[in-house]
C-alpha positions as CSV (number, residue, x, y, z in Angstrom):
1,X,-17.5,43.2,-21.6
2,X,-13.5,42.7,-20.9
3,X,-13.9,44.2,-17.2
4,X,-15.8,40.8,-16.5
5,X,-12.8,39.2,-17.6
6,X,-10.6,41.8,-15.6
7,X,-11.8,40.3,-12.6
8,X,-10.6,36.8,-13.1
9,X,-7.7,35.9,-10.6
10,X,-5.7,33.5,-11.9
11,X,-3.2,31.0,-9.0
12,X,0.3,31.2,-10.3
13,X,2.2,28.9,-7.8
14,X,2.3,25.9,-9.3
15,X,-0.4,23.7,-7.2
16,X,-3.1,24.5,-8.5
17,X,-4.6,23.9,-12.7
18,X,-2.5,24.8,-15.9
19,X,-3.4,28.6,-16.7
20,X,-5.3,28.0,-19.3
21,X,-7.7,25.4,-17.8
22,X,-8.2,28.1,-15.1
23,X,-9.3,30.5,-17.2
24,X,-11.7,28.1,-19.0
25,X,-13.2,27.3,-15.6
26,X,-13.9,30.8,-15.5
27,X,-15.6,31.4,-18.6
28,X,-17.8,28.7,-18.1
29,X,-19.0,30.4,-15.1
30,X,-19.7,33.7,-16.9
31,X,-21.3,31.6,-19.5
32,X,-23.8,30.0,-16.7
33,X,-24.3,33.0,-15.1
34,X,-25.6,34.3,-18.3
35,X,-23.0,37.3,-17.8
36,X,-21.8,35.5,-21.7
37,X,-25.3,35.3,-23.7
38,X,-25.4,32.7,-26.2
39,X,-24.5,34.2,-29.7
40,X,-21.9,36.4,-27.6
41,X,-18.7,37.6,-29.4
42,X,-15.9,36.8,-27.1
43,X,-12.8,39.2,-27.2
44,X,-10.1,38.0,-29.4
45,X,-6.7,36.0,-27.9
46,X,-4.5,38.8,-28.8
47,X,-7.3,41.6,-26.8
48,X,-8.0,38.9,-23.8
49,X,-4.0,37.9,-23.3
50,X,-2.8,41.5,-23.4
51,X,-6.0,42.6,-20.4
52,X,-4.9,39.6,-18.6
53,X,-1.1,39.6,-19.1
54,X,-1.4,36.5,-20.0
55,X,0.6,34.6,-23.2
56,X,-1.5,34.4,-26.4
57,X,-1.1,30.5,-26.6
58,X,-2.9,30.2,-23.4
59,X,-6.0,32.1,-24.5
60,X,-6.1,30.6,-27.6
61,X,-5.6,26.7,-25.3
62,X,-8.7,28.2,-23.4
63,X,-11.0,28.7,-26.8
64,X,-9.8,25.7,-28.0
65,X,-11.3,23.6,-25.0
66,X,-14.3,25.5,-24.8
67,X,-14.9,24.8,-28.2
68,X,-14.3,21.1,-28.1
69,X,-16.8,20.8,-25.3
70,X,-19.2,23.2,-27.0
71,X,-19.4,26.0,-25.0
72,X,-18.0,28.8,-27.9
73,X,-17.7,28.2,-30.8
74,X,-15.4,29.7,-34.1
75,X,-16.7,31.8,-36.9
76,X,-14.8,32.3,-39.7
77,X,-13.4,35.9,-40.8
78,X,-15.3,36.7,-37.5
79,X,-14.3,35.4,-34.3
80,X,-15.2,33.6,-31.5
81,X,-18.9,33.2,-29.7
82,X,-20.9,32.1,-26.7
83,X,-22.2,29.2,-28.4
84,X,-26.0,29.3,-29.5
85,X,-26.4,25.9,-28.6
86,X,-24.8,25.4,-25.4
87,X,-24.3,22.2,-23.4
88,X,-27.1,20.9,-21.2
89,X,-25.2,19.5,-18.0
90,X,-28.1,19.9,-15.3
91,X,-29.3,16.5,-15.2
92,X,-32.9,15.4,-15.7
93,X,-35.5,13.1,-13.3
94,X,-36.8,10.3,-14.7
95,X,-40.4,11.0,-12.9
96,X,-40.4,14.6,-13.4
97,X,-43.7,14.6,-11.2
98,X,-41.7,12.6,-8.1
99,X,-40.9,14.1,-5.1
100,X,-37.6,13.5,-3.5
101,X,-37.0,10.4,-2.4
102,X,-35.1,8.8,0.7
103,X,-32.6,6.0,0.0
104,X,-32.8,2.6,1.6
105,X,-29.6,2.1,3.9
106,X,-30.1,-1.8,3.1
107,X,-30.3,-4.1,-0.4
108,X,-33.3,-5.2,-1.6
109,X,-31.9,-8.5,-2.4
110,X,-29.9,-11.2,-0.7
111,X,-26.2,-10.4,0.0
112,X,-23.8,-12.9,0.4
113,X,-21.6,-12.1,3.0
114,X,-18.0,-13.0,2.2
115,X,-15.9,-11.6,4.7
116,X,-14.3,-14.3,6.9
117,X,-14.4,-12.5,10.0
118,X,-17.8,-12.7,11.2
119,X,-19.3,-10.1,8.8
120,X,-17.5,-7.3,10.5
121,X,-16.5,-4.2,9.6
122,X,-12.5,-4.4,10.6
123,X,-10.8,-0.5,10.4
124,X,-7.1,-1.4,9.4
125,X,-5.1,0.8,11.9
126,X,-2.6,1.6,9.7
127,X,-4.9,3.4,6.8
128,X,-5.3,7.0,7.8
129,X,-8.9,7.8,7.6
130,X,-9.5,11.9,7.9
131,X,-12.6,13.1,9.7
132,X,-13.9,16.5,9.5
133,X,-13.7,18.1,12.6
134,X,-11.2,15.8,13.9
135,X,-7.5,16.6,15.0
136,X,-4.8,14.6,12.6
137,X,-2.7,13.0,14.9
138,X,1.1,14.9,15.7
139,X,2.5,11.5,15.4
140,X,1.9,7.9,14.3
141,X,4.2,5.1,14.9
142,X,2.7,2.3,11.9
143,X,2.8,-1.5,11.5
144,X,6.6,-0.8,9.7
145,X,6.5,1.3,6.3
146,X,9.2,2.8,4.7
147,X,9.2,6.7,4.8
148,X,7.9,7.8,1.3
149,X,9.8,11.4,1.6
150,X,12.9,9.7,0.4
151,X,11.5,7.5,-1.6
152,X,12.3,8.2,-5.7
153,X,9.3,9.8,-6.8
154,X,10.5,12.1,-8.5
155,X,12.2,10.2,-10.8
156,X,9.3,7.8,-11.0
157,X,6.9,11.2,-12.0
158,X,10.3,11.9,-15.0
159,X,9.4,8.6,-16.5
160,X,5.8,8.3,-16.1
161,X,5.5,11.8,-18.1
162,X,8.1,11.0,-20.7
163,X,6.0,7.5,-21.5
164,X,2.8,9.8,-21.1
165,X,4.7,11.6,-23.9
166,X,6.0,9.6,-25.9
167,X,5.3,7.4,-29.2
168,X,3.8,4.3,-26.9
169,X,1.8,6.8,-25.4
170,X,-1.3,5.3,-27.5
171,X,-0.7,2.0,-27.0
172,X,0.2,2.5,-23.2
173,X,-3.0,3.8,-22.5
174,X,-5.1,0.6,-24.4
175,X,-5.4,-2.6,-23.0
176,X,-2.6,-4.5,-22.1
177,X,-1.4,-7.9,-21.2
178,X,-2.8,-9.5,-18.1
179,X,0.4,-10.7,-17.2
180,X,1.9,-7.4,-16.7
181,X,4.7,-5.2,-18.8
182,X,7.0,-7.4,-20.8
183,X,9.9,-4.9,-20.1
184,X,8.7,-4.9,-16.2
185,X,9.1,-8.6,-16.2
186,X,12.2,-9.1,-17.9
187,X,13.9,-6.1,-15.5
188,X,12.4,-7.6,-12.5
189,X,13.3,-11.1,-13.2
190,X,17.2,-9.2,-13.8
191,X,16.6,-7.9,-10.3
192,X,15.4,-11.2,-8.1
193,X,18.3,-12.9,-10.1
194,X,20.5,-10.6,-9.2
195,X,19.4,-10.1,-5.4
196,X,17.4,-12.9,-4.4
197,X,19.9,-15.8,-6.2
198,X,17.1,-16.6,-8.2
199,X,17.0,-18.0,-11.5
200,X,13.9,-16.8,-13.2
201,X,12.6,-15.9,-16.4
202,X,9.3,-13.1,-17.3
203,X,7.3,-16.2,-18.0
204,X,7.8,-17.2,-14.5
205,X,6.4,-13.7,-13.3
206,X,3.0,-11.9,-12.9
207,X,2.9,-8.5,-12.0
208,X,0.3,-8.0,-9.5
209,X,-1.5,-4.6,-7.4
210,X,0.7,-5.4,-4.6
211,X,1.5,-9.1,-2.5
212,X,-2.3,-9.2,-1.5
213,X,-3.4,-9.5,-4.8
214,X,-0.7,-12.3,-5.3
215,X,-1.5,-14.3,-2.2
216,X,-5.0,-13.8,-2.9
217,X,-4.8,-15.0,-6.4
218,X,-2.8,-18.0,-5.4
219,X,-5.1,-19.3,-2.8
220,X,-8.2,-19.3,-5.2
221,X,-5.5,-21.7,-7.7
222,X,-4.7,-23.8,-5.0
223,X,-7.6,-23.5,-1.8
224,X,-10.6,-25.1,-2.0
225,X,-13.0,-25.6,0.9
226,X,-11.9,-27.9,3.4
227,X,-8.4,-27.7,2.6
228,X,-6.2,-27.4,5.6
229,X,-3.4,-24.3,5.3
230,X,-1.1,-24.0,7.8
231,X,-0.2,-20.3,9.1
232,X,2.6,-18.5,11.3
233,X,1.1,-17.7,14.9
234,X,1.9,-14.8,15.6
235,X,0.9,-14.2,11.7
236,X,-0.8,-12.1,8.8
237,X,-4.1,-11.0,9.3
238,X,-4.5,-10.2,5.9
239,X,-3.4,-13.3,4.3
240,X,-5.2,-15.8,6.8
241,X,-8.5,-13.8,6.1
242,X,-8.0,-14.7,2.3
243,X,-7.2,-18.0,2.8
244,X,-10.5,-18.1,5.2
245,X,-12.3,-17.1,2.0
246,X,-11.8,-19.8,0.2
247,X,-13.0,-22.3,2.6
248,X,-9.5,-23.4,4.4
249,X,-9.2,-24.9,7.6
250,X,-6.5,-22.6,9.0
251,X,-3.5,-25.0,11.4
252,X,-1.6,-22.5,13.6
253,X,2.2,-22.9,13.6
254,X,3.7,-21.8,16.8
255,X,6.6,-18.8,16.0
256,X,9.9,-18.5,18.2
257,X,13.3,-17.3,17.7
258,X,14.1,-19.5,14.8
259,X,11.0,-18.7,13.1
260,X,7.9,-21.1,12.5
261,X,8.3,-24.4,14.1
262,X,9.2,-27.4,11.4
263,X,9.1,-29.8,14.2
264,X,5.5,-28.8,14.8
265,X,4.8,-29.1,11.1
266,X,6.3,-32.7,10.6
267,X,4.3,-33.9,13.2
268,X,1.0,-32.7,12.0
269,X,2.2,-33.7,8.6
270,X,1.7,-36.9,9.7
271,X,-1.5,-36.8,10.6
272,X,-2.9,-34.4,7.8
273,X,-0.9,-33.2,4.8
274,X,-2.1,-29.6,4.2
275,X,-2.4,-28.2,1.1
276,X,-0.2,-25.5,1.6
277,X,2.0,-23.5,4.2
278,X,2.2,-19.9,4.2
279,X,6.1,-18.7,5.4
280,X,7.8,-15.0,6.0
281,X,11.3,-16.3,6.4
282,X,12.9,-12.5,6.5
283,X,11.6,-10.4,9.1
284,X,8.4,-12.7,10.1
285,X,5.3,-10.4,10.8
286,X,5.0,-9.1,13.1
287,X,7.8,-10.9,15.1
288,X,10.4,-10.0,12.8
289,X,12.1,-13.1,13.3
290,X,14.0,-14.9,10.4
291,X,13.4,-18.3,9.8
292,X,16.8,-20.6,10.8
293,X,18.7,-22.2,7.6
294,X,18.4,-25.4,9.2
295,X,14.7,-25.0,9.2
296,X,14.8,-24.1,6.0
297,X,16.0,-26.8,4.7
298,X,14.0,-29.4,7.0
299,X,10.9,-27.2,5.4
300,X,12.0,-27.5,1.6
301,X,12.4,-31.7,2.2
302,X,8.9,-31.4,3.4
303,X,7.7,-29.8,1.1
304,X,9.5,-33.1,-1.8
305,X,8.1,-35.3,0.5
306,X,4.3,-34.2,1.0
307,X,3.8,-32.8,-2.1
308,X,2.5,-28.9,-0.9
309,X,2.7,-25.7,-1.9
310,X,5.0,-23.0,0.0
311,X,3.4,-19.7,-0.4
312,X,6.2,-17.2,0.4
313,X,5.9,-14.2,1.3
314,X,8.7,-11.6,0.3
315,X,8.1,-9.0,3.2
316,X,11.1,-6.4,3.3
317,X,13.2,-8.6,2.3
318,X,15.8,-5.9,1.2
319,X,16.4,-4.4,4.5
320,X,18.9,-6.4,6.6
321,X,21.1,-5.0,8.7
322,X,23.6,-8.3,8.9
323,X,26.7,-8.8,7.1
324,X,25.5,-12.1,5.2
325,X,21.9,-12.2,4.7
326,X,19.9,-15.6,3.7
327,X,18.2,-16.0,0.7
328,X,14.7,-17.1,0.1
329,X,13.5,-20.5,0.0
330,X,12.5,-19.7,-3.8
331,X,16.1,-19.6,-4.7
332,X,17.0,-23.5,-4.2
333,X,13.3,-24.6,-5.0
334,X,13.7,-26.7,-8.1
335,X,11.0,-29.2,-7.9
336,X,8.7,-26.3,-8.5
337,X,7.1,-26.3,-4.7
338,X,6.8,-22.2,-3.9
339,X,4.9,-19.3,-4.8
340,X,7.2,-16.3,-4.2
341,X,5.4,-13.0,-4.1
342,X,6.7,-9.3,-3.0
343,X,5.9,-5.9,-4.0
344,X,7.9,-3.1,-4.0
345,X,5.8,-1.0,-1.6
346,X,7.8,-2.1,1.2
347,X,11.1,-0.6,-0.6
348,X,9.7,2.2,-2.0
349,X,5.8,3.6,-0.9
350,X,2.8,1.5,0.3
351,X,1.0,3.4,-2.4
352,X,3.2,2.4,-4.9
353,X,1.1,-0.7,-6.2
354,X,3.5,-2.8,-7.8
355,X,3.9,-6.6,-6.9
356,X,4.9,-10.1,-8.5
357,X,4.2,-13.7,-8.2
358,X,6.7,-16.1,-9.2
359,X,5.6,-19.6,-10.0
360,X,6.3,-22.0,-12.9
361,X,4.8,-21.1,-16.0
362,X,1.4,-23.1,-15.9
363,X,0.8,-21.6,-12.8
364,X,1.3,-18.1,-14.0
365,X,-0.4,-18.8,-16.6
366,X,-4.0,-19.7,-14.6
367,X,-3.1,-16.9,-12.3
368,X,-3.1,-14.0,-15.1
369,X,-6.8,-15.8,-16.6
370,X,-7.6,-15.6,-13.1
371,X,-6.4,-11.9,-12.6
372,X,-8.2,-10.5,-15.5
373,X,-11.5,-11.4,-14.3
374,X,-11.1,-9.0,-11.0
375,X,-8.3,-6.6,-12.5
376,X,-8.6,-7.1,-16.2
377,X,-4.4,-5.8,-16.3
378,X,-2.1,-3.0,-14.2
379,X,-1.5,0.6,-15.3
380,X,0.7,0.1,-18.3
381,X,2.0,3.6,-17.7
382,X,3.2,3.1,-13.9
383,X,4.2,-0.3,-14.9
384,X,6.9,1.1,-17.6
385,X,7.9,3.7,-15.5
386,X,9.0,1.1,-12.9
387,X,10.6,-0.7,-15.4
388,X,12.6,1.7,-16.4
389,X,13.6,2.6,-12.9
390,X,14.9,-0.5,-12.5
391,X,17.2,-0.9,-15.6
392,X,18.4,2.5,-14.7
393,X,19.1,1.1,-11.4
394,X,17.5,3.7,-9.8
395,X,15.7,1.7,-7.4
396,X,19.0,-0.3,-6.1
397,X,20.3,2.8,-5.8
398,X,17.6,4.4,-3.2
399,X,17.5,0.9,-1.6
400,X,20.6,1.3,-0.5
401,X,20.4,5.1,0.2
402,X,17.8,4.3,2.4
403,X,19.2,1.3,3.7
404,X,21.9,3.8,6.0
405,X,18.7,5.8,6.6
406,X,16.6,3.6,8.2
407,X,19.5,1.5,10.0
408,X,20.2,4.9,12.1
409,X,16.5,5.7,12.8
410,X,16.6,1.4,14.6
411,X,19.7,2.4,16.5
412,X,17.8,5.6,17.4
413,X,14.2,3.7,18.3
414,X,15.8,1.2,20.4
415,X,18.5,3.9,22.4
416,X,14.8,5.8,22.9
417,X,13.0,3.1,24.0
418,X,15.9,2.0,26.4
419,X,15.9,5.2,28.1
420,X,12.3,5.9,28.2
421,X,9.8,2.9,28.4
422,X,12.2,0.3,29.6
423,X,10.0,0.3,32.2
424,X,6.9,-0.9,30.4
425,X,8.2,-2.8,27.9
426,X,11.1,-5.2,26.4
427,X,12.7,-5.6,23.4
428,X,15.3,-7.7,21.1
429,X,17.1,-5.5,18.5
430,X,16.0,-7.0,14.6
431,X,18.6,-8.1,12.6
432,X,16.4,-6.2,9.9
433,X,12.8,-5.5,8.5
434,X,10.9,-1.8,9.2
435,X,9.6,-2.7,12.7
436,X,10.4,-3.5,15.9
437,X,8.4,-6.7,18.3
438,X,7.8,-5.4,22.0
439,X,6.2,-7.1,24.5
440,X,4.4,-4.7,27.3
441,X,4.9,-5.8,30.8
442,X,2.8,-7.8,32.8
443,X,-0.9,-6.1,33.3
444,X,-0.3,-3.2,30.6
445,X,-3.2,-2.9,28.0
446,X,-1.9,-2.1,24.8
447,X,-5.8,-0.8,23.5
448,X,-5.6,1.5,26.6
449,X,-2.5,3.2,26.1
450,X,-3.5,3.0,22.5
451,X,-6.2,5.1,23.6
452,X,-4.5,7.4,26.2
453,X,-1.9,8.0,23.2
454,X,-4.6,9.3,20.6
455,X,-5.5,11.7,23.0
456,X,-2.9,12.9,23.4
457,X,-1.8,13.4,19.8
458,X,-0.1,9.9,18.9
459,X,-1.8,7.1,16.8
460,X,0.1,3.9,17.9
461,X,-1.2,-0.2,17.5
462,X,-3.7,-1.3,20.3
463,X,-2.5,-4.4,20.0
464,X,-4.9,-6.4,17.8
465,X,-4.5,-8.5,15.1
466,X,-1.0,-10.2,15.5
467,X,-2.6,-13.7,16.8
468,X,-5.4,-15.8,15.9
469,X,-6.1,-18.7,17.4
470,X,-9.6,-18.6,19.3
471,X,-9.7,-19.6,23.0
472,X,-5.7,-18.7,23.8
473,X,-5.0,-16.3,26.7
474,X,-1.9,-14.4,27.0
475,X,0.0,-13.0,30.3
476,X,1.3,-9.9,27.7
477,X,0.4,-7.6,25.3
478,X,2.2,-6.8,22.3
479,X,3.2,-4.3,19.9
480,X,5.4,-3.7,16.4
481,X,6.5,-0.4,16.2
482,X,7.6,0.6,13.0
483,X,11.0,2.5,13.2
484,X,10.9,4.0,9.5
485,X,8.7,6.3,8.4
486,X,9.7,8.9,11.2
487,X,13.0,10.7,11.6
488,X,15.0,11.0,14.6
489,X,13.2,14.4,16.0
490,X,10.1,13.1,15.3
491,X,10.3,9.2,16.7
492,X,11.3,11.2,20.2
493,X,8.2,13.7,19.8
494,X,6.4,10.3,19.4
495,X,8.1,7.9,22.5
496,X,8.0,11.1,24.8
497,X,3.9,11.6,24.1
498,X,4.0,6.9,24.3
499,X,5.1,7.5,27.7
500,X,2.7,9.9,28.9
501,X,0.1,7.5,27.5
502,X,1.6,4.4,30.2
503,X,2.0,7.0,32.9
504,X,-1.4,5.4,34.7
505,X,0.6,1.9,34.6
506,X,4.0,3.6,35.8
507,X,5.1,0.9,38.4
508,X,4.8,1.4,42.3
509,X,7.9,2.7,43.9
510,X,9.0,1.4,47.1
511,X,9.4,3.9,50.1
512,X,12.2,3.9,52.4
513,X,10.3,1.8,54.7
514,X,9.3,-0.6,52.4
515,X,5.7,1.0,51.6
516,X,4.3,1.3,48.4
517,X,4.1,5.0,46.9
């Protein structure tokens, strides 16, 4: 019987299962080949470690396992056995008389659709979907994330498996509150004190799955149909799709140089007060612009005035690249008028699902009811490991590591872009924020080199969903290039394959005699 077991191979380089699990998965397999009968002795951990070279607490890990889940089981003065009652995991049909049957593709009841835009499917351009058969792109220039390969992880793992190990470990792992970790809250209202000027408390904060979840929560709270919301244009797909949800009438704010336009906003004010304004001061998306401090202010007396909420957005805040950046509106709001909400997946990794919501207490308070009915709570365990990143001051620390980073990767994008495509399109240096705002020249379609480029090994943004508002034409096409999440060597790979993609609109060159080439 041990040369069955002599012929398990066992993956030693660290990817793969523990040992012993392996080696479990392997007598199960015996067992339902029926190479193991039931009523089997199985060799003894001392005889089975020393065949496989393996250590004795491993085998005796292995027996253990297969005994909890039934498969062996331990007789005493005697050993171990193929269990004579073993576990029955084929399932059963209800019918056993029914023949197979085929699946309707559609309900057979009525489905409410909720999605705002017209019941589509919408493919988000920046979520990598893999395809089986299907070459993975040598390149992809995103919306503007930060590159997770220097991002802490590693220290995040070192706390999540000492709390995964520790005396809390119960409790970690049991529900929670629906407000979030206490000692998240308190070390993240330390850090927006600290960094944002705020002056905030944990009761003031909900930690949320990221800002969607926040600006989703807060527009049920405050939205109901008919409400009007006014909204940045260029602006958030995301967000204007939640508001939609809820019934708003969505007011389009024109976007320049200075950020959304307050003059605009008075003037409709006038007319209509809305019932709230949705603002990315830093680093507007996607025109990366940064609302003026004059604005601000005009926006905040508004706000006294008319009696609406600000719903603002913190979107990579922590990245500027100015001597004397300006803080959020949240930090001189003391009638109580904004919603600030952020995540850290800008900072750290998209998939790193940790946001807030800051709001006065009452607010919070609704919010978490709210939140529990969706979410119930957050992963306790992620949540303390976080927190504990943050007193450590770990997560300052890689801000500004990566701060240096990813200001020479924009210096290195825009000398790139100068040299190559300066012919297709133009470009203002950001004074911070992961991305940069080009517009292609006249007559370039940014789907169709978007589609030239996929060919030809690079994923980049056809263009889509930066504006909104129905029955506007535009001379130009844009695009956001995110500068980030590739290094040097790679961001050239990606602009030398970007202009092979716009050689069909390379412009005509003039002959010596004035002809056209």
């Amino acid at each position: 019987m041990i040369k069955k077991f002599l012929e398990i191979s066992f993956k030693k380089d660290g990817q793969h299962s523990p040992l012993y699990l392996q080696l479990e998965s392997e007598i199960i397999q015996l067992i339902c080949r029926g190479v193991l009968k039931p009523g089997q002795a199985l060799p003894s951990s001392r005889e089975l470690a020393q065949s496989l070279k393996l250590n004795r607490k491993t085998v005796v890990a292995t027996y253990e396992e297969l005994g909890a889940q039934g498969w062996v089981e331990t007789r005493e003065r005697s050993g171990v056995y193929v269990s004579s009652h073993l576990p029955d995991t084929s399932a059963h049909a209800i019918n056993p008389n029914s023949k197979k049957l085929t699946r309707s593709r559609q309900p057979g009841y009525p489905l409410i659709i909720k999605r705002p835009s017209n019941g589509t499917t919408r493919i988000d351009p920046n979520v990598e979907i893999i395809t089986p058969g299907m070459p993975t792109p040598l390149y992809k220039i995103d919306d503007g994330f930060p590159d997770p390969r220097i991002a802490p992880i590693e220290q995040l793992v070192r706390e999540y498996r000492r709390f995964g190990k520790s005396r809390l470990t119960n409790r970690l792992l049991m529900y929670g509150p629906e407000q979030g970790s206490y000692h998240l809250r308190v070390e993240l209202a330390k850090f927006l004190n600290k960094t944002r000027g705020m002056q905030v408390t944990e009761k003031e904060i909900l930690i949320t799955k990221g800002t969607q979840m926040a600006i989703y929560l807060t527009t049920q709270l405050l939205v109901r149909p008919g409400d009007t919301v006014f909204v940045p244009e260029p602006g958030y797909l995301d967000a204007n799709e939640a508001f939609k949800l809820a019934g708003a009438n969505l007011v389009f704010i024109p976007v320049d140089k200075e950020g959304m336009d307050v003059d605009r906003i008075e003037q409709l004010c006038k007319k209509k007060v809305p019932k709230m304004i949705y603002i990315i001061p830093h680093h507007h998306r996607p025109t990366t612009v940064t609302l003026s401090a004059e604005r601000r202010m005009r926006l905040m007396n508004l706000a006294r005035k008319y009696r609406f909420a600000l719903l603002e957005d913190d979107y990579d805040f922590d990245y500027h690249f100015t001597s004397s950046p300006l803080l959020p509106l949240a930090s001189l709001d003391t009638a109580g008028h904004i919603i600030y909400v952020g995540s850290f997946c800008k900072s750290i990794a998209p998939g790193i699902r940790i946001g807030f919501m800051v709001a006065p207490e009452v607010v919070i308070s609704e919010a978490a009811a709210l939140r529990k009915l969706i979410d119930r709570q957050g992963e306790q365990l992620l949540e303390e490991a976080t927190a504990e990143l943050l007193s450590a001051g770990e997560i300052s620390r890689h801000i500004k590591k990566s701060h240096k980073v990813y200001q020479g990767r924009l210096e290195n994008t825009c000398r790139l872009l100068r040299e190559h495509l300066q012919d297709y399109l133009t470009f203002e240096r950001p004074n911070g924020g992961l991305a940069i705002w080009a517009t292609y020249s006249k007559n370039i379609s940014a789907s169709a080199v978007a589609l030239n480029a996929e060919k030809l090994g690079l994923k980049i943004s056809d263009g889509r969903n930066y504006f909104f508002q129905p029955n506007i034409s535009r001379p130009h096409d844009f695009i956001r290039i995110g500068y980030c999440s590739l290094d040097e060597t790679e961001m050239a790979g990606a602009i030398d394959i970007w202009k092979q993609a716009l050689t069909p609109f390379a412009p005509k060159k003039k002959g010596k005699n004035g002809s056209v080439k």
